[in-house]
N, C-alpha and C positions, 0 to 999 in steps of 0.2 A: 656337420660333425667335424672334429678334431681328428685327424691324423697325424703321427709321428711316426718317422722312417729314420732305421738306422742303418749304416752303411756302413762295412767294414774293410772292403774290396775294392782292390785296384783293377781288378779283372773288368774287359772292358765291356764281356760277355753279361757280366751279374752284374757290370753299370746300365748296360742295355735295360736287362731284365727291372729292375729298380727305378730307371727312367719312366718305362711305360707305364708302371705303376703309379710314379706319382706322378703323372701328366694327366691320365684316365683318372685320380681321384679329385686332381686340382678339376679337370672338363666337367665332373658329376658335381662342382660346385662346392665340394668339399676346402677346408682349410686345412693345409699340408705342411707340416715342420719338418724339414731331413737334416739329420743331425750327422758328420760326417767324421767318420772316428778312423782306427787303426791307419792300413794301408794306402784307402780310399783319398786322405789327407792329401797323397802323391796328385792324387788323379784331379782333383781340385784346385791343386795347388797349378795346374801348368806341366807335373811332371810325367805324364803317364806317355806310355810310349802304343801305338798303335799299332797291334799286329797285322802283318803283310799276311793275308789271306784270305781265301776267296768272300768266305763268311765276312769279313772285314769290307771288303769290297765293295759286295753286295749293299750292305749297310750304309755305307757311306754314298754309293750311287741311288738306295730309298730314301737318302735322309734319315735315317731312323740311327746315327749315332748315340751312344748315350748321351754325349757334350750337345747335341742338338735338343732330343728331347728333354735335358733338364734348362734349355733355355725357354723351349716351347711353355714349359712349364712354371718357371717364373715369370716368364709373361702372363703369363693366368694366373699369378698371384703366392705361386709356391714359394717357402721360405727357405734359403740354404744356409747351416750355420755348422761350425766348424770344432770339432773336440782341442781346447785348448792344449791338454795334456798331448794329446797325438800329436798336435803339432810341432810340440816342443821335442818332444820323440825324435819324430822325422826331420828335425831342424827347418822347417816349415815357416817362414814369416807372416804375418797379416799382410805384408806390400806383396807377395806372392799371389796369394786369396785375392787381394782386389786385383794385381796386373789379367789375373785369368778371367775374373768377370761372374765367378758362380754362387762364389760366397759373399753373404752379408755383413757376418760377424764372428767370432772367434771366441768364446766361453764355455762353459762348463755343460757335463752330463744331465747335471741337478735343473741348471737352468731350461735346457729344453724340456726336461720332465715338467717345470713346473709351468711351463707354458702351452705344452700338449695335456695337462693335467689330468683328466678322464676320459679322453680319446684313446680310440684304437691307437694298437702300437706294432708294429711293423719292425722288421729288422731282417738285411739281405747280409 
């Protein structure tokens, strides 16, 4: 089955939350599109800053970041790609996207739509 995940959050809590989401769908064998819009664009891009707290801590001594689990995740095949429009919002570059390593490509809302075409559709 087709999965598509939209991301609107730079928050690193609802990147967690989203992460293990599609890591758990990409394990169960499923095909995973995450399309990366608003905020999130930051978080993607290299920009997101990581809050000092215990919760944060903890996280990063389980490995269970969200930057972790969405590499775990495209290791198993999960696709990341990038709201053009946001980017340009955020002043965001494509050479940003690849220096960070998470994203693939950088196009349109339409295009993920028509690539996840009749797949669930997810948005955090």
């Amino acid at each position: 089955m087709k999965v598509g995940v939209i991301l609107s959050s730079d928050d690193p809590i609802d990147l967690y939350v989203a992460g293990t989401y599609v890591a758990t769908e990409v394990a169960r064998g499923n095909e995973v599109v995450v399309f990366v819009t608003g905020r999130a664009v930051l978080a993607f891009a290299g920009r997101a800053t990581e809050p000092d707290s215990p919760e944060a801590a903890k996280m990063r001594e389980l490995r269970v970041t969200w930057r972790e689990l969405f590499e775990s995740a495209k290791a198993l095949g999960a696709r990341v790609i990038a709201c053009e429009t946001a980017a340009r919002i955020f002043g965001v570059g494509e050479e940003e996207f690849k220096t960070a390593g998470l994203v693939e490509r950088v196009t349109s809302m339409y295009t993920f739509l028509e690539e996840v075409a009749d797949g669930r559709l997810i948005a955090f």
